[in-house]
VEXDREN-2710 file (C-alpha; in Angstrom, 1 decimal):
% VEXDREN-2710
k/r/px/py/pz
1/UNK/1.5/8.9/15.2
2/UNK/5.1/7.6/14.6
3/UNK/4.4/4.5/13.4
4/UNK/2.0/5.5/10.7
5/UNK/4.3/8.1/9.6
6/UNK/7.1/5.7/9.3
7/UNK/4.9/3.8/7.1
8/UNK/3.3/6.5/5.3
9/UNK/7.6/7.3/4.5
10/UNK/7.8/3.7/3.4
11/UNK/4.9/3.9/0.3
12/UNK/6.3/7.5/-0.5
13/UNK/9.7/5.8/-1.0
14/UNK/8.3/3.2/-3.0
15/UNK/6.3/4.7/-5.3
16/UNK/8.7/7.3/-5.4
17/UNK/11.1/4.3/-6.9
18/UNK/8.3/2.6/-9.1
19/UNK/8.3/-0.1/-7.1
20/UNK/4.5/-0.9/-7.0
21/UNK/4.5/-4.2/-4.6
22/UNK/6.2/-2.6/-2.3
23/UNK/3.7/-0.1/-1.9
24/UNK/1.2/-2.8/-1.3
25/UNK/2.9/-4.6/1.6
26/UNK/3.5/-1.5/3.0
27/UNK/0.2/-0.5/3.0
28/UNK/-1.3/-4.1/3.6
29/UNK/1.3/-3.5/6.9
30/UNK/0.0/0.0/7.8
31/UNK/-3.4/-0.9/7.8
32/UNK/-2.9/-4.1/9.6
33/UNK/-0.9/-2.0/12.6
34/UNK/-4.1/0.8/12.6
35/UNK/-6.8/-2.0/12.6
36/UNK/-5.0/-4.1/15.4
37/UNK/-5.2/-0.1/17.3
38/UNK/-8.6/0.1/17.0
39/UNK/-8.4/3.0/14.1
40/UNK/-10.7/1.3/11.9
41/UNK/-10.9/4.7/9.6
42/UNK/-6.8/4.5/9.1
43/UNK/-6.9/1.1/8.8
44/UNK/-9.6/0.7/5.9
45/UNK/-7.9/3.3/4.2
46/UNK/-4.4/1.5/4.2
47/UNK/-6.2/-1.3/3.4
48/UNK/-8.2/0.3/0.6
49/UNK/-5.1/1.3/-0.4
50/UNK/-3.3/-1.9/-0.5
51/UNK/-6.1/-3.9/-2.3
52/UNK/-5.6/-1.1/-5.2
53/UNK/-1.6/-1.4/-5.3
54/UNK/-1.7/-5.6/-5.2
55/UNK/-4.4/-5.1/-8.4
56/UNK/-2.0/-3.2/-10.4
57/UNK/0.4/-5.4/-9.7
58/UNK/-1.6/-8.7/-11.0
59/UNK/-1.6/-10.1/-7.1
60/UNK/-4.9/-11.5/-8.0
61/UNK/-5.2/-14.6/-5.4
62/UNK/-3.9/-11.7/-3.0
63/UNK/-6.5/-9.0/-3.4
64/UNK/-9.1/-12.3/-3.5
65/UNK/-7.9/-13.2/0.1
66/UNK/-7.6/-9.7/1.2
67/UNK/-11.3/-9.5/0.2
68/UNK/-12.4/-12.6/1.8
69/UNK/-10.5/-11.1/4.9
70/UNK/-11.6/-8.0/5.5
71/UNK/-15.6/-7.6/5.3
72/UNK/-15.6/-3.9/5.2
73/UNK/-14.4/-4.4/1.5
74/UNK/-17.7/-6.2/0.6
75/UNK/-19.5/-4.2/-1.7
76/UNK/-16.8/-1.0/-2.1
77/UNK/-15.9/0.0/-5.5
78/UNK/-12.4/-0.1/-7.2
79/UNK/-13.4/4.1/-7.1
80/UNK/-14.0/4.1/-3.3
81/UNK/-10.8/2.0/-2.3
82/UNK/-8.4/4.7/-5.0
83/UNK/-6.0/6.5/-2.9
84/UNK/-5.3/10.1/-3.3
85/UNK/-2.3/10.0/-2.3
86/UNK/-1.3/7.7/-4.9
87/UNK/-3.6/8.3/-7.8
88/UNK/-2.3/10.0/-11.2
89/UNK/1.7/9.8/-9.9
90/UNK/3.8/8.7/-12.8
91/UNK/6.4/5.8/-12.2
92/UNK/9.6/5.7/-13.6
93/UNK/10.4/4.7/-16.4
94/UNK/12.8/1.7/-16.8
95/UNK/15.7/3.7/-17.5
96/UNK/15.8/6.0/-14.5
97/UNK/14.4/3.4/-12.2
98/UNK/17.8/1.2/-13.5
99/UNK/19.8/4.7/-12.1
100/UNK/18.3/4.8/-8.4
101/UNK/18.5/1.1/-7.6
102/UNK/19.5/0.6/-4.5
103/UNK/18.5/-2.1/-1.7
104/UNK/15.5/-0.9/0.4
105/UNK/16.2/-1.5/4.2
106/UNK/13.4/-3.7/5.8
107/UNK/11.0/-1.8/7.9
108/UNK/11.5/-2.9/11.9
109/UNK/9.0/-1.3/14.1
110/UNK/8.9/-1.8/17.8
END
């Protein structure tokens, strides 16, 4: 799927950079866009994913309402919503994340 792999481009890039929260919209936006597709199994997963990203960021109210939102999440683990894709990459440090700064392009899909 195109869009998924657009997305899927757009939470390399980030965590590529270090830059955790955008990870989590990203994913938040990727699961949103399976879910409202019917792909339930994609869409949890993104989701999953995004609840785990917005934690390590300290988005507390926002993992709360995600929670509240989605009722698959009642019950899962912090273990079953980890991603593999993400899980043990190292960020930057602040030093080479201050050398690759540039402006990230918002995402359009159509």
């Amino acid at each position: 799927n195109e869009v998924r792999s657009a997305y899927d481009m757009a939470v390399s890039n980030a965590s590529r950079c270090g830059f955790i929260h955008y990870v989590a919209i990203a994913n938040e936006r990727a699961g949103k866009y399976c879910l409202s597709r019917g792909d339930s199994y994609w869409g949890e997963h993104y989701i999953g994913c995004a609840i785990q990203r917005y934690e390590e960021w300290g988005a507390v109210k926002k993992v709360q309402l995600m929670k509240e939102s989605y009722k698959f999440l009642a019950g899962m683990s912090p273990e079953m919503l980890q991603s593999g894709t993400l899980k043990g990459r190292v960020r930057f440090d602040k030093e080479i994340e201050q050398q690759h700064e540039a402006p990230l392009l918002p995402i359009h899909v159509s």
